[in-house]
Each structure stands twice: as structure tokens, then as C-alpha cells.
Biopython code that builds the backbone (N, CA, C, O; Angstrom):
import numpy as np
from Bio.PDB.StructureBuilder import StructureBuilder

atoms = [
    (1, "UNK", "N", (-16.114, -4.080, 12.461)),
    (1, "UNK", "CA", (-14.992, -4.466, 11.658)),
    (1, "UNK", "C", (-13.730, -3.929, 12.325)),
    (1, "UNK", "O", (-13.806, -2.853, 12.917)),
    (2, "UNK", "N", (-12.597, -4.579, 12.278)),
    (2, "UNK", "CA", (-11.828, -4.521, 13.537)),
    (2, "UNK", "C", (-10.437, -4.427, 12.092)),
    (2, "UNK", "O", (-9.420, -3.809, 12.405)),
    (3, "UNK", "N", (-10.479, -4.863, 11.053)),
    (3, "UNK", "CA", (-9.231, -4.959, 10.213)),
    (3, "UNK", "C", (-9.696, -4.685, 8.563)),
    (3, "UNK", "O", (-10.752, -5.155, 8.139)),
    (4, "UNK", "N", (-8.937, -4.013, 7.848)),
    (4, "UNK", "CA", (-9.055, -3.690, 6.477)),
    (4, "UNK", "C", (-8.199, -4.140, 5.604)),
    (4, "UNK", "O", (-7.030, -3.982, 5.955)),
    (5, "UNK", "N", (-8.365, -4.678, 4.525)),
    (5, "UNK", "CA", (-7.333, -4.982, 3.552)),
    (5, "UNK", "C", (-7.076, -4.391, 2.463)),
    (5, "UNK", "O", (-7.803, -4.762, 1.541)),
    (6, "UNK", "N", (-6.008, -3.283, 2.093)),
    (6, "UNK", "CA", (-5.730, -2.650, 1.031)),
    (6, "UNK", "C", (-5.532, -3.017, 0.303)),
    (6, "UNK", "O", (-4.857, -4.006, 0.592)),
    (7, "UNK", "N", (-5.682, -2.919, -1.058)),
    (7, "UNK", "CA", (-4.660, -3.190, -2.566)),
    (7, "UNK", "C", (-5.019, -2.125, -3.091)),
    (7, "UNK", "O", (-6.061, -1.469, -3.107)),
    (8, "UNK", "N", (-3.786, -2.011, -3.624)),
    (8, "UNK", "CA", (-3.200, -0.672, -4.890)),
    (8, "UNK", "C", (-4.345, -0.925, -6.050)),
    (8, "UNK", "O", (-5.009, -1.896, -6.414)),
    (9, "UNK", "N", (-4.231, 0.431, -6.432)),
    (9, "UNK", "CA", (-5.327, 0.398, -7.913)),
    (9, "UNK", "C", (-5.454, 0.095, -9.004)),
    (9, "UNK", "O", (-6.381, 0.119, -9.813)),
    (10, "UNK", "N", (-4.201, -0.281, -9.009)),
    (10, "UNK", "CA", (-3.730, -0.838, -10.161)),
    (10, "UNK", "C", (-3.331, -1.549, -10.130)),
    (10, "UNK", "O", (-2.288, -1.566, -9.477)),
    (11, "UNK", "N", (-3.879, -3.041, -10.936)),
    (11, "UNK", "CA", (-3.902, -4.000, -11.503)),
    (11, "UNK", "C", (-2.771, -4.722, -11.861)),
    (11, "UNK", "O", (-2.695, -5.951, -11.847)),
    (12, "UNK", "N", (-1.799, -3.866, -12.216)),
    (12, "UNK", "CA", (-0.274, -4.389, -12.965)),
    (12, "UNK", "C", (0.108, -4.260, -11.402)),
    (12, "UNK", "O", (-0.520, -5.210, -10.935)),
    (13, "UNK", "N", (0.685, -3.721, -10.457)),
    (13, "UNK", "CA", (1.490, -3.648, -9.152)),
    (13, "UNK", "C", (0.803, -4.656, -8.538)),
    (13, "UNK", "O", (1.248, -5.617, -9.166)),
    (14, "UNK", "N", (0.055, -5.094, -7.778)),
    (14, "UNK", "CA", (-0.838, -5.935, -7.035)),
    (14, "UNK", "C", (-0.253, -5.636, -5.207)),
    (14, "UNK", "O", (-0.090, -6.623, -4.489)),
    (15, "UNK", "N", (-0.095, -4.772, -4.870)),
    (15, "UNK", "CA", (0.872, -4.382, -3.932)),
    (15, "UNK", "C", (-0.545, -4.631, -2.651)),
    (15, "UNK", "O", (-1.629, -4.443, -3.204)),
    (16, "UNK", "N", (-0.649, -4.905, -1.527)),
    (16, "UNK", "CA", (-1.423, -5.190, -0.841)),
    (16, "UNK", "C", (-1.000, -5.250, 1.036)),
    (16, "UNK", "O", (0.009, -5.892, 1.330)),
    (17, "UNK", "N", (-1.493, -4.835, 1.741)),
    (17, "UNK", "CA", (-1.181, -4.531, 3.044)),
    (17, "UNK", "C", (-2.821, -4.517, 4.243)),
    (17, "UNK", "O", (-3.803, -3.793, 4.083)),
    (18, "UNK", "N", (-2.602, -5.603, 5.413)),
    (18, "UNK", "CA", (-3.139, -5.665, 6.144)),
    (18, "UNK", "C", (-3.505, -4.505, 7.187)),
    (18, "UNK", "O", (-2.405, -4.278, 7.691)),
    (19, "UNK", "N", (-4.564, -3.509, 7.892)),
    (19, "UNK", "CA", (-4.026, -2.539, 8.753)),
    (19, "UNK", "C", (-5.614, -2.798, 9.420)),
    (19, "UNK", "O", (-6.625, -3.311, 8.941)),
    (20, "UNK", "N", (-5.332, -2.224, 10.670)),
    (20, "UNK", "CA", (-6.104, -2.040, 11.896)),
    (20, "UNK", "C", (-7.044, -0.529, 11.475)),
    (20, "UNK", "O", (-6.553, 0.547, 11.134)),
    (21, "UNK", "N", (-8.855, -0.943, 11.662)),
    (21, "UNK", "CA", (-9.158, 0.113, 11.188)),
    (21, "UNK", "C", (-10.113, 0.784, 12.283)),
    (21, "UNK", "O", (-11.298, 1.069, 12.107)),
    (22, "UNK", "N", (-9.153, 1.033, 13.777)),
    (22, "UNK", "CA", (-9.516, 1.123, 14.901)),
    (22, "UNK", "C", (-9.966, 2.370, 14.116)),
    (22, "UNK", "O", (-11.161, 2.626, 13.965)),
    (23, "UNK", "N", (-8.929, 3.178, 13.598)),
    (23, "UNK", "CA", (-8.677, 4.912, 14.012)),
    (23, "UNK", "C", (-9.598, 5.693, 12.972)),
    (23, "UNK", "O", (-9.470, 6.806, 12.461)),
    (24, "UNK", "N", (-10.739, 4.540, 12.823)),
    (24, "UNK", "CA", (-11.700, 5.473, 11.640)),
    (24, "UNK", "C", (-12.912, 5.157, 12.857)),
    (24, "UNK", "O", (-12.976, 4.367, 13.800)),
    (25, "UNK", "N", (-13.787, 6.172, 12.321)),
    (25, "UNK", "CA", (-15.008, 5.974, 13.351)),
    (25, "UNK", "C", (-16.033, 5.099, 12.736)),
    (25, "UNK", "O", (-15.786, 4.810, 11.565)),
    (26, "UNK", "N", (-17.080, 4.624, 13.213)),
    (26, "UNK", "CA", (-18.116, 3.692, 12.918)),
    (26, "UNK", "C", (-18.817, 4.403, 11.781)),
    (26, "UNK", "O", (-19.444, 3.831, 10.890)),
    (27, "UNK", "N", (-18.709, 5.242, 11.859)),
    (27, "UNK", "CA", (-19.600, 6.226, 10.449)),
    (27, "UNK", "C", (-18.830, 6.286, 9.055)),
    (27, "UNK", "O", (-19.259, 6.552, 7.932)),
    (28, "UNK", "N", (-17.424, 5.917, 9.540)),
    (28, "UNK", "CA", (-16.989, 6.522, 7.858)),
    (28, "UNK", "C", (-16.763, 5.188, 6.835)),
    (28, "UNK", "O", (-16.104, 4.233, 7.244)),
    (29, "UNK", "N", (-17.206, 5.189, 5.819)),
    (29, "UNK", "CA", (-17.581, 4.079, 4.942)),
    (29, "UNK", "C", (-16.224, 4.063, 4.285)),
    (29, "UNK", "O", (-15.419, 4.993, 4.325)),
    (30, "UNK", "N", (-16.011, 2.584, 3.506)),
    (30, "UNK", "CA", (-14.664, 2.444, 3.532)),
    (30, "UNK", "C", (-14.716, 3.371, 1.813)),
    (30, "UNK", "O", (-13.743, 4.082, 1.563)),
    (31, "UNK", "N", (-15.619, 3.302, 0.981)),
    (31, "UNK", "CA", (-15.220, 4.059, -0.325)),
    (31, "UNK", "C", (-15.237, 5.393, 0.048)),
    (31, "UNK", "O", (-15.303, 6.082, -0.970)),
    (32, "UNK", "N", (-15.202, 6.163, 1.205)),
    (32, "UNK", "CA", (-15.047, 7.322, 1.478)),
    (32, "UNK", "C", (-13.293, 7.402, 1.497)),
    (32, "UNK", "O", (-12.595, 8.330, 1.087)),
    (33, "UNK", "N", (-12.888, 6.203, 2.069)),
    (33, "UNK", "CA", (-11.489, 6.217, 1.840)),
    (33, "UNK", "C", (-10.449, 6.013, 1.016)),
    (33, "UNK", "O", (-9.320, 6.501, 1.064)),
    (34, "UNK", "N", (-10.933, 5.233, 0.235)),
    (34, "UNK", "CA", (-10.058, 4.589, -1.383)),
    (34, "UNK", "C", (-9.643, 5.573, -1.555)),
    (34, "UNK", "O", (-8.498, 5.700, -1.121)),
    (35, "UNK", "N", (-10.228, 6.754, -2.213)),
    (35, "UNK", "CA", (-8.867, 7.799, -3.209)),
    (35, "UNK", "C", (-7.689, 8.319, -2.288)),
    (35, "UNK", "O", (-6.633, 8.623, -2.844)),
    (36, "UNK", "N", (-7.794, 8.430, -1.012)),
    (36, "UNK", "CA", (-6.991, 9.098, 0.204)),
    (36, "UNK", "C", (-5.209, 7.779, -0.165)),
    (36, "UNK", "O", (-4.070, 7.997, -0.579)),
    (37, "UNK", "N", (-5.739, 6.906, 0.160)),
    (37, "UNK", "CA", (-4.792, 6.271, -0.407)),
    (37, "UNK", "C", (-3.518, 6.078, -1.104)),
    (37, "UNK", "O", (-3.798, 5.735, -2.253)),
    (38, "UNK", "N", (-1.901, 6.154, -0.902)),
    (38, "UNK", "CA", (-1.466, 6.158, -1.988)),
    (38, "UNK", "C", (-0.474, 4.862, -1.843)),
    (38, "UNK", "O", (-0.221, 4.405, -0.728)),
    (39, "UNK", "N", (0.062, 4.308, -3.023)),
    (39, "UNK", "CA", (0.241, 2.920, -3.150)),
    (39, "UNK", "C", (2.199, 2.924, -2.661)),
    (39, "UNK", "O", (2.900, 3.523, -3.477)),
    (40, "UNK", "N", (2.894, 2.340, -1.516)),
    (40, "UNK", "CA", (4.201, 2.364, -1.476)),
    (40, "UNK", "C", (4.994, 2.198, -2.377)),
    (40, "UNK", "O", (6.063, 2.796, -2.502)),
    (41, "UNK", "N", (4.360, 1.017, -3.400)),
    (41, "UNK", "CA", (5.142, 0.371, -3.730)),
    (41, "UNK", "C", (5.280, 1.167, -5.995)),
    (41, "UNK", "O", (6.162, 1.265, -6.848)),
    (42, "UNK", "N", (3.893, 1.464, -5.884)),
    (42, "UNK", "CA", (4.445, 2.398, -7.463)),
    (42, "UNK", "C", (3.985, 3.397, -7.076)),
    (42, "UNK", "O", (4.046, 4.061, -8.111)),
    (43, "UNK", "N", (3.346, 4.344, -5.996)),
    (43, "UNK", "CA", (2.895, 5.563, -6.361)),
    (43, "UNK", "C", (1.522, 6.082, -6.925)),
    (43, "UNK", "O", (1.112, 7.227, -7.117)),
    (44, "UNK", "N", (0.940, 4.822, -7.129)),
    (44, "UNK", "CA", (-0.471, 5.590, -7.361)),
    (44, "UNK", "C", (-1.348, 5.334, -6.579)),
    (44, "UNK", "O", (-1.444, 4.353, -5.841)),
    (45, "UNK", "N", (-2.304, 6.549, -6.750)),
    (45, "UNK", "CA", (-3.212, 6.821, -5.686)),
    (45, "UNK", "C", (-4.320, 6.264, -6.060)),
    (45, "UNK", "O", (-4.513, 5.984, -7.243)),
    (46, "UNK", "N", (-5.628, 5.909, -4.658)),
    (46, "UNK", "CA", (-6.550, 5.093, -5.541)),
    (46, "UNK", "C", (-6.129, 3.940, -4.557)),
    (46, "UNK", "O", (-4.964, 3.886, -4.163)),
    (47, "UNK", "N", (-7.343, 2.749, -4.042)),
    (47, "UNK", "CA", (-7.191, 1.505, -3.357)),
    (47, "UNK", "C", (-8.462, 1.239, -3.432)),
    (47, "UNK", "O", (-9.355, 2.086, -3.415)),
    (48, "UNK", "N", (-8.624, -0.109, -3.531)),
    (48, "UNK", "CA", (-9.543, -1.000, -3.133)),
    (48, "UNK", "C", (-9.549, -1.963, -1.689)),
    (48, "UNK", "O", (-8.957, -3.010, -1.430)),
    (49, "UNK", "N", (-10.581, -1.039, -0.803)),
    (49, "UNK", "CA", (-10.370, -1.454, 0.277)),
    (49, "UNK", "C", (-11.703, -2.330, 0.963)),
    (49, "UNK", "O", (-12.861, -1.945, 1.125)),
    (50, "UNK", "N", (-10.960, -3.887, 1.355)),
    (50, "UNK", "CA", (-12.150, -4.460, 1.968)),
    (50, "UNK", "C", (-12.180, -4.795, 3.358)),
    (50, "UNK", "O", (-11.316, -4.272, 4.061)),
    (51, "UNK", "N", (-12.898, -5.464, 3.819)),
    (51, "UNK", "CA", (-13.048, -6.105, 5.241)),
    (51, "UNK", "C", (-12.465, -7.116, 5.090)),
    (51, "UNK", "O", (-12.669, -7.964, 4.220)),
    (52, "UNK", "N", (-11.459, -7.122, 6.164)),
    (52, "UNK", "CA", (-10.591, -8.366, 6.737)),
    (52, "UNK", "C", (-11.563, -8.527, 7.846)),
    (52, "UNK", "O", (-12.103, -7.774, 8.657)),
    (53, "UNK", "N", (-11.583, -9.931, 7.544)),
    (53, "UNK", "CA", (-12.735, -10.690, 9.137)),
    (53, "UNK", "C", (-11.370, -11.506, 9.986)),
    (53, "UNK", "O", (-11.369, -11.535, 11.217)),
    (54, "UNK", "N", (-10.140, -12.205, 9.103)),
    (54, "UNK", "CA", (-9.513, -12.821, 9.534)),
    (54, "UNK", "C", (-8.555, -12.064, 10.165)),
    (54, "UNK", "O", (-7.435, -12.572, 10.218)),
    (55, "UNK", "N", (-8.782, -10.470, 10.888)),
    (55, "UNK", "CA", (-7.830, -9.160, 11.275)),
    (55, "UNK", "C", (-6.537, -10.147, 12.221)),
    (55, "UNK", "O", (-5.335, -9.897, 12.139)),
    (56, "UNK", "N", (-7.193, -11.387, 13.176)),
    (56, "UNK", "CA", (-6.438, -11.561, 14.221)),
    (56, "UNK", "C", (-5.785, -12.476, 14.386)),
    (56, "UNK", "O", (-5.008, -12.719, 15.310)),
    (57, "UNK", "N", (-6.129, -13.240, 13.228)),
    (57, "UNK", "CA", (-4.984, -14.315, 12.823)),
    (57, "UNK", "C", (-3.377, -14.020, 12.148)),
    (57, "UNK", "O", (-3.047, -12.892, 11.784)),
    (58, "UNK", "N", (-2.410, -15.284, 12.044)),
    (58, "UNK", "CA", (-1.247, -14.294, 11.779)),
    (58, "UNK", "C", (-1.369, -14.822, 10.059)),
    (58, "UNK", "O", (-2.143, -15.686, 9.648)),
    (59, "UNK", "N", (-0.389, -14.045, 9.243)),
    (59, "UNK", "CA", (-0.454, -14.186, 7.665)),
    (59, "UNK", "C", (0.319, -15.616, 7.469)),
    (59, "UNK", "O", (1.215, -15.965, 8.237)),
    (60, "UNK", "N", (-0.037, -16.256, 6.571)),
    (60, "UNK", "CA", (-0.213, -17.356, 6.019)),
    (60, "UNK", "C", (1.667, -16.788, 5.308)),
    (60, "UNK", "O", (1.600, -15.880, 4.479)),
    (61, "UNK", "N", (3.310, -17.371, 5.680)),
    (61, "UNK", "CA", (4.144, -16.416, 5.291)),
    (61, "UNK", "C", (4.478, -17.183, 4.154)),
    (61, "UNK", "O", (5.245, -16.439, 3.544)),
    (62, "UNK", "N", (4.319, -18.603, 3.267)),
    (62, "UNK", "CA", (4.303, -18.892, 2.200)),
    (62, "UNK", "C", (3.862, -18.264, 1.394)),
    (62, "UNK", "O", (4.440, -18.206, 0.309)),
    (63, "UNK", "N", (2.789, -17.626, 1.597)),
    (63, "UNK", "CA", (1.809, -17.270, 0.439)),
    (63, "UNK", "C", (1.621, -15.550, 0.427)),
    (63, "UNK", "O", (1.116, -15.063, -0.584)),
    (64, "UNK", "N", (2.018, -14.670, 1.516)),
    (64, "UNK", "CA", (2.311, -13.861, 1.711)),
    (64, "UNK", "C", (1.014, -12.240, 1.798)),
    (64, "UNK", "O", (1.065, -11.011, 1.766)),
    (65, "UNK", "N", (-0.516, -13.924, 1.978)),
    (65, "UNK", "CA", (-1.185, -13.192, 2.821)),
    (65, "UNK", "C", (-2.420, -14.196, 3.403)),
    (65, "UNK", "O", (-2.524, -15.410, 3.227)),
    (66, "UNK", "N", (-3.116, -13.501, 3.981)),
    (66, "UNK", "CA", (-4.177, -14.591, 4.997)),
    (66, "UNK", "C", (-4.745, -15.641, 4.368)),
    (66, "UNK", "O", (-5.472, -16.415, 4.992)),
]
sb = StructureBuilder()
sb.init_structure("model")
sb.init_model(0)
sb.init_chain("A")
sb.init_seg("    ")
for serial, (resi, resn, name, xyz) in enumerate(atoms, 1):
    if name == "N":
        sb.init_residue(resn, " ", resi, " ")
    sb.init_atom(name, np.array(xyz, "f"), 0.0, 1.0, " ", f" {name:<3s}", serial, name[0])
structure = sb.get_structure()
């Protein structure tokens, strides 16, 4: 897995960001990472993080994600 897709934990913000998940090693599982997390856009900590397969394509900028 080469790309991750964040969203905030909360439900009401829907705040969401594409990132490169070179700089984790092959061992560390992504719910090891969720609480580390904290959200730019309100402040809370906590994410739901999945696998982006589409890491290398560019974002779709109507819609304001892949």
C-alpha cells in the first residue's frame, strides 16, 4: 500500500486528506494509527484511516476527492 486516506472522527466536520504512507513500515497496521491523529480542520483527535489504491492518480478537483 503506497497511499492512505484520512477522515476526521467526527462525523459533523467530514474533513479528509490524501497522504503517502511510505514513512510507516510494513508492520504497522493502520488502527495502530487512528488515535495519533489530530483533525486540522476542528481539532479532534481520532481518524478513520483507509487504503487509497487510487494513491497515483490526480484528485477528481470538482468533487474535491478521487
Amino acid at each position: 500500500m503506497r497511499g492512505v486516506l484520512i477522515y476526521c472522527s467526527d462525523y459533523k466536520c467530514s474533513h479528509s486528506i490524501a497522504i503517502r504512507a511510505d514513512k510507516w513500515a510494513d508492520d504497522v497496521r493502520l488502527s495502530d494509527l487512528e488515535p495519533r491523529f489530530l483533525c486540522q480542520a476542528c481539532g479532534k483527535r481520532g481518524a478513520d484511516i483507509r487504503p487509497d489504491f487510487h494513491w497515483n492518480k490526480p484528485p477528481v478537483a470538482a468533487m474535491g476527492y478521487r
